[in-house]
C-alpha positions in Angstrom: 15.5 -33.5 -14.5 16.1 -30.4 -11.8 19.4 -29.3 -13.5 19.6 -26.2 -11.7 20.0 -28.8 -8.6 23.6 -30.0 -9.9 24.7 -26.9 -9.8 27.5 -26.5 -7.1 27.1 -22.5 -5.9 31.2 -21.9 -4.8 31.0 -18.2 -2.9 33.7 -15.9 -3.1 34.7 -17.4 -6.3 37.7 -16.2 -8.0 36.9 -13.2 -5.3 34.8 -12.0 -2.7 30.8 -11.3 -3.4 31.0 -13.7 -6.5 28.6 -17.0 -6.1 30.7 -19.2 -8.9 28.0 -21.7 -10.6 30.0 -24.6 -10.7 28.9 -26.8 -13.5 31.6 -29.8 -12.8 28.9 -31.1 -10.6 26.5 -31.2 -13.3 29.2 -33.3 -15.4 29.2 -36.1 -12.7 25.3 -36.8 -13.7 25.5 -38.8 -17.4 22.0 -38.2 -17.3 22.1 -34.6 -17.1 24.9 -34.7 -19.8 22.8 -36.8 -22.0 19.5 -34.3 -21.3 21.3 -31.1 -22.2 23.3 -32.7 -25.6 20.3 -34.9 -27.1 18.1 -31.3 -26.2 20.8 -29.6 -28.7 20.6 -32.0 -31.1 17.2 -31.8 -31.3 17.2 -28.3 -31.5 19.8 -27.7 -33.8 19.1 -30.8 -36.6 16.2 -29.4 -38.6 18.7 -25.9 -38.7 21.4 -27.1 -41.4 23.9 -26.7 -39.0 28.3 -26.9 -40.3 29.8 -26.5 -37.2 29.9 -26.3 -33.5 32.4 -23.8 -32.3 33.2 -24.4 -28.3 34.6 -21.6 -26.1 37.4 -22.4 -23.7 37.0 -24.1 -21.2 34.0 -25.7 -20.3 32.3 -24.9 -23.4 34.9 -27.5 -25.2 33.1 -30.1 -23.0 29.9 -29.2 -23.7 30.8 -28.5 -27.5 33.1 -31.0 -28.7 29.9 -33.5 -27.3 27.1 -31.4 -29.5 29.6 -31.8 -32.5 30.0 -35.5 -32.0 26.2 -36.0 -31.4 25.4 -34.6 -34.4 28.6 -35.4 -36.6 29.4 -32.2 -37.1 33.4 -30.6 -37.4 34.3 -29.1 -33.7 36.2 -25.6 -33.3 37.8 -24.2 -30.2 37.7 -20.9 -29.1 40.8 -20.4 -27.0 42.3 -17.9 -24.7 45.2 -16.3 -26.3 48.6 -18.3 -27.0 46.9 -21.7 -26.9 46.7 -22.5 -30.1 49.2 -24.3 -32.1 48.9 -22.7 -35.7 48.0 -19.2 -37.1 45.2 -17.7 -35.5 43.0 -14.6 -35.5 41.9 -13.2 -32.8 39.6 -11.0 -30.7 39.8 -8.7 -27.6 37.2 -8.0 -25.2 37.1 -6.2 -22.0 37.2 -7.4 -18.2 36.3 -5.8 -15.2 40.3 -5.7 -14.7 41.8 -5.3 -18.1 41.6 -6.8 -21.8 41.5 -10.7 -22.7 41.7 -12.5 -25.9 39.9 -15.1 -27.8 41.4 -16.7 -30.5 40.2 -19.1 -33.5 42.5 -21.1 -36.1 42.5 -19.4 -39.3 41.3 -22.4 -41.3 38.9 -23.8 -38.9 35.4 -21.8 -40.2 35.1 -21.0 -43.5 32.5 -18.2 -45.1 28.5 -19.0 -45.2 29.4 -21.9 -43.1 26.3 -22.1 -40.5 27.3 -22.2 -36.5 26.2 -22.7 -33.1 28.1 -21.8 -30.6 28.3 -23.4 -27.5 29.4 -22.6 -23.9 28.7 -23.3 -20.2 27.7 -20.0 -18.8 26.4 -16.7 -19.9 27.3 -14.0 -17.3 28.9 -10.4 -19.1 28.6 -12.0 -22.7 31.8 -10.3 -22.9 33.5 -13.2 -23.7 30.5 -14.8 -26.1 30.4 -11.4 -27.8 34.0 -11.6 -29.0 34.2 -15.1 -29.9 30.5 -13.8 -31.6 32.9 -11.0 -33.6 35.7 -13.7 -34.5 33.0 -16.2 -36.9 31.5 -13.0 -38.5 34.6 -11.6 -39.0 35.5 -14.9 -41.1 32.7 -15.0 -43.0 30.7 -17.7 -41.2 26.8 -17.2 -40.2 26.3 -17.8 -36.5 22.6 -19.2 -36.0 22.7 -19.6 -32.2 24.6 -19.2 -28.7 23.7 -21.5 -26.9 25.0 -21.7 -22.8 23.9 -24.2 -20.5 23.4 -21.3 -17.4 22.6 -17.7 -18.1 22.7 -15.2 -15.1 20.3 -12.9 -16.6 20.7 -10.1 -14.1 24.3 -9.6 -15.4 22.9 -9.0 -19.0 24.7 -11.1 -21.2 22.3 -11.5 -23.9 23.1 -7.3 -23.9 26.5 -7.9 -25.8 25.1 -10.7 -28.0 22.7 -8.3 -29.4 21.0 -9.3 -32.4 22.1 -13.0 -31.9 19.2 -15.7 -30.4 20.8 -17.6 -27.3 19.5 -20.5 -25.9 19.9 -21.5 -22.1 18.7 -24.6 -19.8 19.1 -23.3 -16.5 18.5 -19.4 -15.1 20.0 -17.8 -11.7 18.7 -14.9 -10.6 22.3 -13.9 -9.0 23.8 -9.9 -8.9 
């Protein structure tokens, strides 16, 4: 299946001279759904996986369904305050200031085995300190795995030493 082809290209998305990939319009396909999550499984069975962590947003959608394929727990990697119980968290930088990730304090726990899953791989900022967050509670992160990668931006830069796995490339600046 062409999945690059349900790609919706938005321009001038969240400001001008960005070409947003839009992968909603992948998520209206079952099929493509069902390619990308069985692929995953696949992938991911013979590695002793413990956990699927998800980054918020669209990676929870693309997460939470690896972690049910495979029966596996589900954690979600949220932006700052959304959360309802302690939390640790990370900060990473944006072209327009600081963000923050944020992870329940009890939701990995040390030498537990991870893949962790998102929609797109642009800066890696965000991947990187989600990345820092299961190190930093003792968990071993096997794979990133992202269902578009804009190589040009060099994400896979800031995920340095950590194999990432993609389905669709755009060669976008």
């Amino acid at each position: 299946m062409d999945l690059a082809a349900l790609i919706r290209n938005v321009p001038d998305f969240p400001k001008p001279g960005i070409q947003f990939k839009d992968v909603t319009t992948l998520l209206l396909e079952p099929e493509a759904m069902r390619e990308i999550i069985e692929g995953w499984q696949q992938r991911y069975q013979s590695q002793d996986v413990d956990v699927i962590v998800g980054i918020d947003a669209r990676g929870l959608i693309f997460g939470a369904a690896l972690a049910y394929a495979m029966g596996l727990p589900f954690v979600p990697a949220r932006k700052k305050g959304k959360l309802p119980a302690e939390t640790i968290g990370e900060e990473f930088e944006l072209e327009y200031g600081k963000d923050a990730v944020e992870i329940h304090v009890d939701a990995l726990k040390p030498g537990q085995r991870v893949v962790l899953v998102d929609d797109l791989l642009a800066t890696g900022g965000t991947a990187a300190a989600v990345a820092r967050l299961i190190t930093r509670m003792g968990a071993n992160l096997l794979e990133a795995a992202f269902v578009i990668e804009l190589p040009p931006l060099k994400g896979r830069e800031a995920l340095a030493g950590i194999p990432v796995h993609t389905w669709i490339a755009f060669m976008v600046e």
